[in-house]
PDB file with SEQRES, HELIX, SHEET and CRYST1 records, atoms N, CA, C and O in Angstrom:
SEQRES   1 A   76  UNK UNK UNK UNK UNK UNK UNK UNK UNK UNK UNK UNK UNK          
SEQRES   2 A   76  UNK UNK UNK UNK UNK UNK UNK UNK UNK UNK UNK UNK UNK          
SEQRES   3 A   76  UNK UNK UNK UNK UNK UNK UNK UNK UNK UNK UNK UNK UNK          
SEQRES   4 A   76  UNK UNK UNK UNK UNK UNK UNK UNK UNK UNK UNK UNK UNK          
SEQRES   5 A   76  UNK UNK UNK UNK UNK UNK UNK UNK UNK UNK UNK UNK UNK          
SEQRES   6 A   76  UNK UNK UNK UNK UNK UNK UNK UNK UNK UNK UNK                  
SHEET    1 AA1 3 UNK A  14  UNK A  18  0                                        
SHEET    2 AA1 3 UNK A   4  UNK A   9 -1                                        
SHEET    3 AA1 3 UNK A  65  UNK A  71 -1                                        
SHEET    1 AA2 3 UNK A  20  UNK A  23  0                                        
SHEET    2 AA2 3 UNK A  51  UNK A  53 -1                                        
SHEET    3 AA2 3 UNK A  57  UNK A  58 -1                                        
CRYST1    1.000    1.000    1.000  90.00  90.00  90.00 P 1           1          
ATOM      1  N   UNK A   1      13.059   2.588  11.357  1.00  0.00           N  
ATOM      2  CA  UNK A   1      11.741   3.032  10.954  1.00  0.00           C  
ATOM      3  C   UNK A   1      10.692   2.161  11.628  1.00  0.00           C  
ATOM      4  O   UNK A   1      10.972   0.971  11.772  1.00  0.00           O  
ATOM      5  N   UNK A   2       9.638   2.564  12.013  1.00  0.00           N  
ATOM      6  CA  UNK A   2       8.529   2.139  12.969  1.00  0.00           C  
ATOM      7  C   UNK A   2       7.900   1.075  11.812  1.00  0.00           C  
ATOM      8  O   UNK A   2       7.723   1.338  10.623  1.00  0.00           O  
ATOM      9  N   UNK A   3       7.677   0.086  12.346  1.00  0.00           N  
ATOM     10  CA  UNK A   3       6.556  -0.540  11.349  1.00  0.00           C  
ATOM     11  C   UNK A   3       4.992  -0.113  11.418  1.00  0.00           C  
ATOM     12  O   UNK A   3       4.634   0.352  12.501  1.00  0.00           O  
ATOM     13  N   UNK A   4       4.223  -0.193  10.607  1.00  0.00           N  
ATOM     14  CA  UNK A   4       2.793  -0.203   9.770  1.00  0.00           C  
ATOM     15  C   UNK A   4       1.961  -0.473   9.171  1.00  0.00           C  
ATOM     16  O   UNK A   4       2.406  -0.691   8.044  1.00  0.00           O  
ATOM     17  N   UNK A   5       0.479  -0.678   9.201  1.00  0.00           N  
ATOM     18  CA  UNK A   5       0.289  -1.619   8.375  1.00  0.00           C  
ATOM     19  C   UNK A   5      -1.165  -0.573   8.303  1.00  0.00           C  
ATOM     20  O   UNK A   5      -1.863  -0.228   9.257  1.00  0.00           O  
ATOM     21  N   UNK A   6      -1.361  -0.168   6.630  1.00  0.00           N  
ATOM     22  CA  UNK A   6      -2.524   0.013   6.045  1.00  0.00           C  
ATOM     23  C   UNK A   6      -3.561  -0.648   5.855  1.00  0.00           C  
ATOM     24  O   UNK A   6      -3.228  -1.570   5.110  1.00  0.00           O  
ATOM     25  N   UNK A   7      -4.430  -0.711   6.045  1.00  0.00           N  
ATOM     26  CA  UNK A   7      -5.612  -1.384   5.771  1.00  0.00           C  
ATOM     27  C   UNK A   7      -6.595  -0.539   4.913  1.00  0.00           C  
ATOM     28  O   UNK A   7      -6.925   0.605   5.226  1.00  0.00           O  
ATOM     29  N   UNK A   8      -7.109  -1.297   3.628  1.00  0.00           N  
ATOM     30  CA  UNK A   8      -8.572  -0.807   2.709  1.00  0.00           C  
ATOM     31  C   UNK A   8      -9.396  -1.423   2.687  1.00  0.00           C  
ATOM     32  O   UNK A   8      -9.347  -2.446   2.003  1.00  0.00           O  
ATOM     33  N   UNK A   9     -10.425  -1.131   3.344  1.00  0.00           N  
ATOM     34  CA  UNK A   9     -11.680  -1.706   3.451  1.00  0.00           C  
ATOM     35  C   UNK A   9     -12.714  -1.877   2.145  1.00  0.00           C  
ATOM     36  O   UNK A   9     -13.125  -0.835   1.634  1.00  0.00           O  
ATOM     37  N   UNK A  10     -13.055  -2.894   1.704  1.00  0.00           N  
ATOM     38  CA  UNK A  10     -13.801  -2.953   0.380  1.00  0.00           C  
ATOM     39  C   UNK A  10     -14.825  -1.270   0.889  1.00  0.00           C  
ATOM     40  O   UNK A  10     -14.535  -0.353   0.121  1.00  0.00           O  
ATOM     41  N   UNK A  11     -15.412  -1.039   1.512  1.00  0.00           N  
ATOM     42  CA  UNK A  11     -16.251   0.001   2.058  1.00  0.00           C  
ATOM     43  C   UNK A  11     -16.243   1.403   1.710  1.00  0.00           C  
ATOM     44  O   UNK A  11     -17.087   2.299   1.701  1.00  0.00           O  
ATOM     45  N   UNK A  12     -14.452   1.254   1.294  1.00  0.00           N  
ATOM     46  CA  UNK A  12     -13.735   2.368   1.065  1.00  0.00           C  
ATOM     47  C   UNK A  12     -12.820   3.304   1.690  1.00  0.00           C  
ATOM     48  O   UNK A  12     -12.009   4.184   1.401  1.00  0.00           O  
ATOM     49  N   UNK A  13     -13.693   2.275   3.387  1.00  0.00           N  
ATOM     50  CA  UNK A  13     -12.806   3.025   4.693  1.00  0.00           C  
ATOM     51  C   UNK A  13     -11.358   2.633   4.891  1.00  0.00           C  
ATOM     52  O   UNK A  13     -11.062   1.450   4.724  1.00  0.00           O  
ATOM     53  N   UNK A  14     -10.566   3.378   5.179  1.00  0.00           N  
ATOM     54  CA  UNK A  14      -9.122   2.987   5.494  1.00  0.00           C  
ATOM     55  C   UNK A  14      -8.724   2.974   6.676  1.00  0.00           C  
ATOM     56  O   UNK A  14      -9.393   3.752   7.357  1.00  0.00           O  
ATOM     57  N   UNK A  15      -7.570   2.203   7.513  1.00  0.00           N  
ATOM     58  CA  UNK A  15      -7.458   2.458   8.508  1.00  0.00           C  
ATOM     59  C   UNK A  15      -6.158   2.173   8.554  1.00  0.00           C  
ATOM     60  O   UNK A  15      -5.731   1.265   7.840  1.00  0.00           O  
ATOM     61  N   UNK A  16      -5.297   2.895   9.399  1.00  0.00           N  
ATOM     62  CA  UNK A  16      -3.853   2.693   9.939  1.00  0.00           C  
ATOM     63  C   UNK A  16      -3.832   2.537  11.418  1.00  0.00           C  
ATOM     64  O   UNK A  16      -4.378   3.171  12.320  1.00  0.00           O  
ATOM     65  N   UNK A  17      -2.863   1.273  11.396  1.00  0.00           N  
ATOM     66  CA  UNK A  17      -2.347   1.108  12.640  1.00  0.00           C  
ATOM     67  C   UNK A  17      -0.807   0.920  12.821  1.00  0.00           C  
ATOM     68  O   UNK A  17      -0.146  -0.062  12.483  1.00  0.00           O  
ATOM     69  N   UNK A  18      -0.399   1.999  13.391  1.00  0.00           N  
ATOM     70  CA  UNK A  18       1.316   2.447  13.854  1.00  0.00           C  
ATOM     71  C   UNK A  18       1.831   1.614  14.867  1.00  0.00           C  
ATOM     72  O   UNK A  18       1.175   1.209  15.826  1.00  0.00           O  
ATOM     73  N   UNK A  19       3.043   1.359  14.636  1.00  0.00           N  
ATOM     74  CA  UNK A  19       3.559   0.841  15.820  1.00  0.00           C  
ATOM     75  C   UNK A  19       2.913  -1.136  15.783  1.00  0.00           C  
ATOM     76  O   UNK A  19       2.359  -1.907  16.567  1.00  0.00           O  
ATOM     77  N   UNK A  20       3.347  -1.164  14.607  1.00  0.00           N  
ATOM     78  CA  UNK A  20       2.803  -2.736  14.207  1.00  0.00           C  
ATOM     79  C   UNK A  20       3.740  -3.338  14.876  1.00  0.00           C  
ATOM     80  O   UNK A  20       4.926  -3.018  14.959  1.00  0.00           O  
ATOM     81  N   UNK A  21       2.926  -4.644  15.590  1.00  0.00           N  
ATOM     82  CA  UNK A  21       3.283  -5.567  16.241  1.00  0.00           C  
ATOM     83  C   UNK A  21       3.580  -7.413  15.247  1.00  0.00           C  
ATOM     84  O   UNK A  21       4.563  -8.039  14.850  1.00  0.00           O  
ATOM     85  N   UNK A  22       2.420  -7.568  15.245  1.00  0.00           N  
ATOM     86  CA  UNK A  22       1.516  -8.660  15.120  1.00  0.00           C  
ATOM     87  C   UNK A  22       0.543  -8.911  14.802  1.00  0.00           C  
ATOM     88  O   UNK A  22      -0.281  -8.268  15.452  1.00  0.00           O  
ATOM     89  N   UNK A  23      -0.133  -9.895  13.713  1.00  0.00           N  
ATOM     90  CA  UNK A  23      -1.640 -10.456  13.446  1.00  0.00           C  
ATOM     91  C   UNK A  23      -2.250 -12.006  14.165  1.00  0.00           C  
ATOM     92  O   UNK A  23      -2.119 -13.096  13.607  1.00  0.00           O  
ATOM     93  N   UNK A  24      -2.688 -11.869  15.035  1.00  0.00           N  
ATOM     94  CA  UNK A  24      -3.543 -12.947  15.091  1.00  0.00           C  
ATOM     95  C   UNK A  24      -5.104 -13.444  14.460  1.00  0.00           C  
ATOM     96  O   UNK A  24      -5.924 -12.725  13.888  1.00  0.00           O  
ATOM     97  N   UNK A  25      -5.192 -14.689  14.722  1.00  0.00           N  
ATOM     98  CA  UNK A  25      -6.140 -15.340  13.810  1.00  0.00           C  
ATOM     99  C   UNK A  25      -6.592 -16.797  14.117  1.00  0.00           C  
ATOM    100  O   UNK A  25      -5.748 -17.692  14.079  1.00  0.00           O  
ATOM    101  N   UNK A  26      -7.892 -17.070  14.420  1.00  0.00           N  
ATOM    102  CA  UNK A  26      -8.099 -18.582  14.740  1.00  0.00           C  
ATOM    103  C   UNK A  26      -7.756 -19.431  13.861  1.00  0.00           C  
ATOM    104  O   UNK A  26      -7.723 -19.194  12.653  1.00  0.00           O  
ATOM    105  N   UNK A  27      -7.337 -20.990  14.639  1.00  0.00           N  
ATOM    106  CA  UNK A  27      -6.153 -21.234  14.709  1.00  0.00           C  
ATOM    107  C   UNK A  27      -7.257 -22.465  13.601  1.00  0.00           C  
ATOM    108  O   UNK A  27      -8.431 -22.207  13.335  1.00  0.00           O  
ATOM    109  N   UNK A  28      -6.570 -23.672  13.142  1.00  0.00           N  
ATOM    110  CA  UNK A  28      -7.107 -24.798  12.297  1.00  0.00           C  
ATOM    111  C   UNK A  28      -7.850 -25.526  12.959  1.00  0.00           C  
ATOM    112  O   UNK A  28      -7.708 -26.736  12.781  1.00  0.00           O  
ATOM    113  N   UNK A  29      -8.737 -25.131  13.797  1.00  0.00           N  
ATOM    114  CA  UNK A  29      -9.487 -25.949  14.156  1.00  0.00           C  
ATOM    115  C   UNK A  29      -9.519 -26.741  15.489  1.00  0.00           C  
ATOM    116  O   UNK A  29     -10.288 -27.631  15.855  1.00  0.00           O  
ATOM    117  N   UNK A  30      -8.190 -26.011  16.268  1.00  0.00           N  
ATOM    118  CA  UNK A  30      -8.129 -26.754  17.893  1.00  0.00           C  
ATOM    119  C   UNK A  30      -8.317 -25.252  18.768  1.00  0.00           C  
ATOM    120  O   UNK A  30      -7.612 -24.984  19.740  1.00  0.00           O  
ATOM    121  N   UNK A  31      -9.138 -24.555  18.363  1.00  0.00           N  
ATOM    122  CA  UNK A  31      -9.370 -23.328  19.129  1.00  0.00           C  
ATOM    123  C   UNK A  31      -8.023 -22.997  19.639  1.00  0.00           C  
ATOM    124  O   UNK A  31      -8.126 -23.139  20.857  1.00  0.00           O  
ATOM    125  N   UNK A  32      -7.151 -22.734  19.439  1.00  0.00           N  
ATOM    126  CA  UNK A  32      -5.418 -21.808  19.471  1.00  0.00           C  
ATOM    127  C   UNK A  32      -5.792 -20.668  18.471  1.00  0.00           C  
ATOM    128  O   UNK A  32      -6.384 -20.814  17.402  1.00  0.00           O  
ATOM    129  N   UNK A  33      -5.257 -19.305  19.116  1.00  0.00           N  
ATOM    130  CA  UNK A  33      -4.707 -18.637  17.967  1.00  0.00           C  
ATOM    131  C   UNK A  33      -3.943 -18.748  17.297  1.00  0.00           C  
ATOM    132  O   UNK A  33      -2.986 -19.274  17.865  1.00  0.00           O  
ATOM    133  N   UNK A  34      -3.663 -18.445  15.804  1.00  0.00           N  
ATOM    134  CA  UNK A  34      -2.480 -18.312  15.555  1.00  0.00           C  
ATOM    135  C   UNK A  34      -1.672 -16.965  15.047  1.00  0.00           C  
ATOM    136  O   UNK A  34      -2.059 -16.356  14.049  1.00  0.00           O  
ATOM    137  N   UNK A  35      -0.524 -16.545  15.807  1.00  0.00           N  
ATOM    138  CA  UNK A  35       0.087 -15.778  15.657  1.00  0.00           C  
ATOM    139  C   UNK A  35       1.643 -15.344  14.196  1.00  0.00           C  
ATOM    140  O   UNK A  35       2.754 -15.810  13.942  1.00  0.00           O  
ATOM    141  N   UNK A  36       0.740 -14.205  13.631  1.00  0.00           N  
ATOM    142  CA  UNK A  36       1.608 -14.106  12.374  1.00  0.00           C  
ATOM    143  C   UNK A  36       2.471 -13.241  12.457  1.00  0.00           C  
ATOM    144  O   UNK A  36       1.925 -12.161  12.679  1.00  0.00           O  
ATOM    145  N   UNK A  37       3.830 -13.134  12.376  1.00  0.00           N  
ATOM    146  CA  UNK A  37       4.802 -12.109  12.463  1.00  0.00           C  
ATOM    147  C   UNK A  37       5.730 -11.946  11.111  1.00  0.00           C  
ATOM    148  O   UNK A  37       6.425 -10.931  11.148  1.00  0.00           O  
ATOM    149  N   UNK A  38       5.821 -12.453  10.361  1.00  0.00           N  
ATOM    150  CA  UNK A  38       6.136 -12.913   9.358  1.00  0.00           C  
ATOM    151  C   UNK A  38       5.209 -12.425   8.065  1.00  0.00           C  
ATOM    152  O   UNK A  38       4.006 -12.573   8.281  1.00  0.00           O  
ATOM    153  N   UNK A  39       5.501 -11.938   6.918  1.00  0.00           N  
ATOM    154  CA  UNK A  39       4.487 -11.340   5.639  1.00  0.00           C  
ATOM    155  C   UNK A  39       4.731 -11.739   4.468  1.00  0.00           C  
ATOM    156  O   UNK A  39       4.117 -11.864   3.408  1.00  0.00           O  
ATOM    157  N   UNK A  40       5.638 -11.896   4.819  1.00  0.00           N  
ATOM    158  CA  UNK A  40       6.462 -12.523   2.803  1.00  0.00           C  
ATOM    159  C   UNK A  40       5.411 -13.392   2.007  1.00  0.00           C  
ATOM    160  O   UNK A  40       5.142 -13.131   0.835  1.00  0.00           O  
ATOM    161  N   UNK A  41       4.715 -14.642   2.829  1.00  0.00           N  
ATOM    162  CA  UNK A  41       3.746 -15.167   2.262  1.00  0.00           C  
ATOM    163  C   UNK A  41       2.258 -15.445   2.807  1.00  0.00           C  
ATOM    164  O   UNK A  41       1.542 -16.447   2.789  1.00  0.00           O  
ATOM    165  N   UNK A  42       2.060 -13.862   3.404  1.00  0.00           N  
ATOM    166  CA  UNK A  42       0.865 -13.767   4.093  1.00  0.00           C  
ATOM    167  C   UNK A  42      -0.470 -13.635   2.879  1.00  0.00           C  
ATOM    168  O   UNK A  42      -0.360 -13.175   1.742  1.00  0.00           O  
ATOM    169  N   UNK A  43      -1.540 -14.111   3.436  1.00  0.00           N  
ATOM    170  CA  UNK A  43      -2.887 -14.650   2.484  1.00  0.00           C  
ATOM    171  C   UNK A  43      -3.979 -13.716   3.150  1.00  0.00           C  
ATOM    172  O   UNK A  43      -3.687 -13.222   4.239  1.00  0.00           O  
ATOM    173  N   UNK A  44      -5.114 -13.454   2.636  1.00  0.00           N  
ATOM    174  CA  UNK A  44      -6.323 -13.139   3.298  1.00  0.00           C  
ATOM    175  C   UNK A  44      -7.409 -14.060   3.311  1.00  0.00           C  
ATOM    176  O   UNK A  44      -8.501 -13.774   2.819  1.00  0.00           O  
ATOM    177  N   UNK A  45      -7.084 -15.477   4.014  1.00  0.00           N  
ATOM    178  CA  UNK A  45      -7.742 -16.341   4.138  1.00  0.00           C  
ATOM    179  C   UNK A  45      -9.472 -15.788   5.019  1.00  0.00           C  
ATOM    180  O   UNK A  45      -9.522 -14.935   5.905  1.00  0.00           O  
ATOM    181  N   UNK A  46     -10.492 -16.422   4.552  1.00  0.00           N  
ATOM    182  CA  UNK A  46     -11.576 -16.316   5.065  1.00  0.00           C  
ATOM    183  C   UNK A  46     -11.431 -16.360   6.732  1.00  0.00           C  
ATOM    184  O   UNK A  46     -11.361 -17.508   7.172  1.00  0.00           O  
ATOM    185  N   UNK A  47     -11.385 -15.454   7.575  1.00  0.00           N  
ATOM    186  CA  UNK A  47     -11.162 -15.397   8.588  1.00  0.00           C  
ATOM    187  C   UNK A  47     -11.010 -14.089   9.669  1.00  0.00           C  
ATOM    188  O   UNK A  47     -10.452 -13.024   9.403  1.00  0.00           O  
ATOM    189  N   UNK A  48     -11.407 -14.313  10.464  1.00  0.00           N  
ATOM    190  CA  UNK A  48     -11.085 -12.519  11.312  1.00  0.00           C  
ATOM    191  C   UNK A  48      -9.798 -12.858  12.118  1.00  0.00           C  
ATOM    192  O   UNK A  48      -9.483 -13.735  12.922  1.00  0.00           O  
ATOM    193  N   UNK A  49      -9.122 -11.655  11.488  1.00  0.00           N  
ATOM    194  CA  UNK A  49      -8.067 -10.844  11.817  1.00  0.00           C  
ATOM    195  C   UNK A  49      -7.776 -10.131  12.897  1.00  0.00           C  
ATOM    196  O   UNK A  49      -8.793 -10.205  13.586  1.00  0.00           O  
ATOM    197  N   UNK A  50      -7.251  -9.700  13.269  1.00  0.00           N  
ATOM    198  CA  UNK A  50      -6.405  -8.714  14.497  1.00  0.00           C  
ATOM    199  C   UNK A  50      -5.135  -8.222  14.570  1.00  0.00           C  
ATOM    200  O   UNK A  50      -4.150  -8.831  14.987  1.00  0.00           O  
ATOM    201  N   UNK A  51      -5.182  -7.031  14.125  1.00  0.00           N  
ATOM    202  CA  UNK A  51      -4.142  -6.320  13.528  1.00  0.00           C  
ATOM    203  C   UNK A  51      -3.567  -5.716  15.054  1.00  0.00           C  
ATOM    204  O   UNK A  51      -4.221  -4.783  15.521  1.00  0.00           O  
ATOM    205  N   UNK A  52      -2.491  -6.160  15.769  1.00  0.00           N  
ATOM    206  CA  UNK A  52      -1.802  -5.556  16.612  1.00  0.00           C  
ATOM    207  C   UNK A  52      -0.941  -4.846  16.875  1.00  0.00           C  
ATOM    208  O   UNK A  52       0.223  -5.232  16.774  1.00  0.00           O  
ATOM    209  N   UNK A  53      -1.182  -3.886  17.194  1.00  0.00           N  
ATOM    210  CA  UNK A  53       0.155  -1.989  17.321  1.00  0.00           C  
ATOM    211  C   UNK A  53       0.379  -1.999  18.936  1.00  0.00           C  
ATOM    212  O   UNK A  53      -0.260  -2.547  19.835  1.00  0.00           O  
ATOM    213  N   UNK A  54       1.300  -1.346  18.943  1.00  0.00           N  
ATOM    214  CA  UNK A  54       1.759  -0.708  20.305  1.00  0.00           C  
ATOM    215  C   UNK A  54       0.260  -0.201  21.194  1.00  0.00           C  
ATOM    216  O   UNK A  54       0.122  -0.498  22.381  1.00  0.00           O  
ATOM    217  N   UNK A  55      -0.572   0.423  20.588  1.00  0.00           N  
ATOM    218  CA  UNK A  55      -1.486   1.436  20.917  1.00  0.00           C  
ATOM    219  C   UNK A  55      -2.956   1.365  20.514  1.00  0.00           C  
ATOM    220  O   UNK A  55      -3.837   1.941  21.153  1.00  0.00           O  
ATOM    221  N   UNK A  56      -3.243   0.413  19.098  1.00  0.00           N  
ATOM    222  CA  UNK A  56      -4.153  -0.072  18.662  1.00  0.00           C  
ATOM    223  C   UNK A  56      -4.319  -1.470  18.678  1.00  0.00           C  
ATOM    224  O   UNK A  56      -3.459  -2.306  18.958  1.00  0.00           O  
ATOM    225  N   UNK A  57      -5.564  -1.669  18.336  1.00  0.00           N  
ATOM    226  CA  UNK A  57      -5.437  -2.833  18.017  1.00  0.00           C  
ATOM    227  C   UNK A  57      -6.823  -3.253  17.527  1.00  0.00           C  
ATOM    228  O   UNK A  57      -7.797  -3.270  18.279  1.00  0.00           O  
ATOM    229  N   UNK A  58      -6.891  -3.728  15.710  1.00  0.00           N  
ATOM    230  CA  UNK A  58      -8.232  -3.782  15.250  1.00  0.00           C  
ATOM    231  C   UNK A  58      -8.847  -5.138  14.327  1.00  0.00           C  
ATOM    232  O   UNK A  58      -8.436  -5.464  13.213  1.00  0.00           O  
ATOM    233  N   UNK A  59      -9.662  -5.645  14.913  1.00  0.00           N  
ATOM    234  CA  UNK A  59      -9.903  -6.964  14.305  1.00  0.00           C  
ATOM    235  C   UNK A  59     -11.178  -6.513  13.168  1.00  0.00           C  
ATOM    236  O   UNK A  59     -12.091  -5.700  13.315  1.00  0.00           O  
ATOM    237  N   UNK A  60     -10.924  -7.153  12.317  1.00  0.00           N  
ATOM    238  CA  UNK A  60     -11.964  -7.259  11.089  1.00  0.00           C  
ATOM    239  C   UNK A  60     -11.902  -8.797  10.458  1.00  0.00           C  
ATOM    240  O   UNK A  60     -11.110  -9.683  10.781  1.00  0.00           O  
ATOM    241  N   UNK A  61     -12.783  -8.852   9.635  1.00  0.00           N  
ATOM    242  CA  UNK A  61     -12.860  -9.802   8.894  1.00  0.00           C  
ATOM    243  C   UNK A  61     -12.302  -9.609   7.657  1.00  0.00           C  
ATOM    244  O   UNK A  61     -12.395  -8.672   6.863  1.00  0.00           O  
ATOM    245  N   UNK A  62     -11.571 -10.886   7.616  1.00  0.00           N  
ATOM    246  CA  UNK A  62     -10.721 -10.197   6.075  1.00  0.00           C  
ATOM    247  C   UNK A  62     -11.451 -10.582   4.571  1.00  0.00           C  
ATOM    248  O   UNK A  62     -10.753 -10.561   3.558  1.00  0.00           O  
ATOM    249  N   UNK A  63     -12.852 -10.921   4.502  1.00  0.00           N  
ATOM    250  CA  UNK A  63     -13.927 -10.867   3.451  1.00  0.00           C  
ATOM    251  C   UNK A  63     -13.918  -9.141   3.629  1.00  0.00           C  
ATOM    252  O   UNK A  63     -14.035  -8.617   2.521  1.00  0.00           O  
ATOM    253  N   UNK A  64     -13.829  -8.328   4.535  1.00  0.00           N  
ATOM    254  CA  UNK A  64     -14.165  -6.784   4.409  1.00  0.00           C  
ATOM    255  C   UNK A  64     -13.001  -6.029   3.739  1.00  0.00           C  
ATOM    256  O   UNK A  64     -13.102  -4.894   3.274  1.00  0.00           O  
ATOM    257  N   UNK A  65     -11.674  -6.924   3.739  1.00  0.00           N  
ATOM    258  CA  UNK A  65     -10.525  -6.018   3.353  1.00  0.00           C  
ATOM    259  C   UNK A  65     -10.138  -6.045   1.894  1.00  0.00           C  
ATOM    260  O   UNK A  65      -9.973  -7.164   1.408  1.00  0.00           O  
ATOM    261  N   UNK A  66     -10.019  -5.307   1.350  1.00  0.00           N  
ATOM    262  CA  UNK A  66      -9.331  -5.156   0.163  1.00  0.00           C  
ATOM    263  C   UNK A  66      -8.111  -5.212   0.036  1.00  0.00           C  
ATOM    264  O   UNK A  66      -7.796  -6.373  -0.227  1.00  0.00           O  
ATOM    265  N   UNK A  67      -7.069  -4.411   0.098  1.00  0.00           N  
ATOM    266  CA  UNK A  67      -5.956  -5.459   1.077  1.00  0.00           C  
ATOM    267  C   UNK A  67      -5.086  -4.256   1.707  1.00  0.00           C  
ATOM    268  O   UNK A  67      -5.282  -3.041   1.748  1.00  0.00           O  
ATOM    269  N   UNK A  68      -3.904  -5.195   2.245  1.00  0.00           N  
ATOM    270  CA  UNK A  68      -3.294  -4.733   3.083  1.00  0.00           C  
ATOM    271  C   UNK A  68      -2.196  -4.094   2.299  1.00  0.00           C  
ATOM    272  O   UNK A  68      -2.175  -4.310   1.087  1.00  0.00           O  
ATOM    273  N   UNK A  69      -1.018  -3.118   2.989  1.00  0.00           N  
ATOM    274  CA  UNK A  69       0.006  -2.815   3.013  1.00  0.00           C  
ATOM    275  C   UNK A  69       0.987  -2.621   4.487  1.00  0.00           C  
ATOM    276  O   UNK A  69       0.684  -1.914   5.448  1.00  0.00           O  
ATOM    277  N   UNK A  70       1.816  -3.186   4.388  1.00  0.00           N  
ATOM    278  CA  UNK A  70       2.709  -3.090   5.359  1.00  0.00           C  
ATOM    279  C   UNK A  70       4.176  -2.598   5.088  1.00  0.00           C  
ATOM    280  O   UNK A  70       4.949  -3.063   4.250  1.00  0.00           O  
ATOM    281  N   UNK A  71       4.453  -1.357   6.138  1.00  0.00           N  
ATOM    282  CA  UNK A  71       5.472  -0.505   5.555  1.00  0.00           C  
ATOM    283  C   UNK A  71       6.662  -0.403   7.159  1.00  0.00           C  
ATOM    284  O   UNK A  71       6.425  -0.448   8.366  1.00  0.00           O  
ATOM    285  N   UNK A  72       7.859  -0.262   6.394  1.00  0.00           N  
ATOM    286  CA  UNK A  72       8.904  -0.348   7.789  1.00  0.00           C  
ATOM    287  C   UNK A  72       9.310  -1.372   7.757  1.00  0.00           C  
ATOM    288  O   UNK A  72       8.709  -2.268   7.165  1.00  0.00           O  
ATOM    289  N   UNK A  73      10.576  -1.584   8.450  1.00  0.00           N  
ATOM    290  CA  UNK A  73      11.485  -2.472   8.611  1.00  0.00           C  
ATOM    291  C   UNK A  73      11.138  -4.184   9.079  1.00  0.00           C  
ATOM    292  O   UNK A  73      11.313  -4.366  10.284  1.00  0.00           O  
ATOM    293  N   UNK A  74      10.858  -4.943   8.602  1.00  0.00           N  
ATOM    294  CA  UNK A  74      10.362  -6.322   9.036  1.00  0.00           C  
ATOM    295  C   UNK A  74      11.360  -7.241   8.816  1.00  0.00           C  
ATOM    296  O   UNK A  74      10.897  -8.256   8.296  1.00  0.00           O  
ATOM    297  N   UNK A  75      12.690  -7.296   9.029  1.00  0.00           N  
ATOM    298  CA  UNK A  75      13.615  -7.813   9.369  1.00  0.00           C  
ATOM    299  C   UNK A  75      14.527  -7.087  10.916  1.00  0.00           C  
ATOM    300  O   UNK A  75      14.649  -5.881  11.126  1.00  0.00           O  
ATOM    301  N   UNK A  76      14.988  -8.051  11.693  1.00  0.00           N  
ATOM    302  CA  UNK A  76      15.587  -7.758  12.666  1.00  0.00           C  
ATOM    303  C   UNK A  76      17.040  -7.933  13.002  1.00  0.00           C  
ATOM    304  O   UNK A  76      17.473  -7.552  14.089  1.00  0.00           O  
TER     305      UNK A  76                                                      
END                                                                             
C-alpha cells in the first residue's frame, strides 16, 4: 500500500499528499535540515514543515495545522 499523509488546516482546508516520502524541517539551530522518516513519536513543534511525495511537495507552518494523519505501510 502507497503511503500518505493527510493534512487539516486549522482554516478548514485539507490537503493530501500521495506517494509520501519524507518531512523536512529546520534543523536546532546550525542551519541543517532535519529529515523525518520515522512517526511513531512525531510532534508539531513550532516550525515549517515540508511534507514530501513522489509528485508533491508542500511546506506549511505547523501553527496552521490541526493535525496530521498518515496512512500506509511505514515499516519496511
Amino acid at each position: 500500500m502507497d503511503k500518505s499523509v493527510y493534512i487539516s488546516l486549522k482554516s478548514g482546508k485539507e490537503i493530501l499528499v500521495d506517494n509520501f516520502q519524507y518531512i523536512t524541517s529546520p534543523g536546532y539551530g546550525d542551519g541543517k535540515m532535519t529529515k523525518v522518516e520515522e512517526f511513531e513519536e512525531f510532534y508539531l513543534y513550532d516550525k515549517m514543515l515540508t511534507f514530501v511525495g513522489k509528485n508533491d511537495i508542500v511546506s506549511l507552518s505547523s501553527t496552521d495545522i490541526e493535525f496530521v494523519k498518515f496512512s500506509g505501510s511505514f515499516t519496511e
